[in-house]
Phi, psi and omega in degrees: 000137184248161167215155185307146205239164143337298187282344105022252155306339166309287200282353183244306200283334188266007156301287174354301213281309168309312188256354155232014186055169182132214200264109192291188181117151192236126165294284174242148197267299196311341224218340171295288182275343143293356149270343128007261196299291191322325151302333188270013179310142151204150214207089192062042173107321194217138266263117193290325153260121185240021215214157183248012182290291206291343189274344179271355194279290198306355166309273197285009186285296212304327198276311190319302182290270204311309168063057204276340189268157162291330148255172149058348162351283182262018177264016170250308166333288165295330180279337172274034152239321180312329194268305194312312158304314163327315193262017174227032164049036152289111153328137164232057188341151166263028144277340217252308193294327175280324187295274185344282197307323172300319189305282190269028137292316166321314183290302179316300195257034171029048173273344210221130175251193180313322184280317191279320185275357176290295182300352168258337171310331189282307147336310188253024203244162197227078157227166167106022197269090166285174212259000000 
């Protein structure tokens, strides 16, 4: 499992910030690393999201909420789910990208909680299939 780096997300936000503007910049360092960190979560030995549903839901639950930027939150919120499922070979339709992007507008205006975009990601994401 790979997971997103600071500079990483550092680098998705000042994308964000470019293609749709607003204010670059980090609010909180503490609220930075905790979405970071928070897929890697473990807890008595064993991986508190243990799925690659539940580690992208908590990506984007976390940037949404945690809100670390000055800006731009949530289009950096969707490309670090984008990127993560990406660098771990989930396949993604670009109906499926938009169908996201509403999903954590839901999330954002707090119709959808962690659990719920983990279970619809987890519904609509096409791994483990072998060939």
């Amino acid at each position: 499992m790979q997971y997103l780096t600071q500079d990483e997300i550092l680098d998705l936000h000042m994308l964000a910030i470019e293609r749709f503007g607003g204010r670059l910049g980090i609010k909180s360092q503490d609220k930075l690393r905790s979405v970071i960190s928070a897929p890697q979560q473990i807890i008595f030995g064993a991986e508190l999201y243990a799925d690659i549903a539940s580690k992208a839901a908590v990506i984007g639950f976390q940037m949404l909420k945690n809100r670390p930027f000055l800006s731009g939150n949530e289009a950096t919120a969707l490309l670090a789910v984008l990127r993560f499922l990406d660098m771990n070979d989930v396949p993604l339709n670009a109906g499926l990208v938009d169908e996201l992007a509403d999903q954590l507008q839901a999330v954002l205006r707090s119709h959808l909680d962690r659990d719920g975009l983990a279970l619809w990601l987890r519904e609509r994401l096409e791994v483990g299939v072998e060939e």
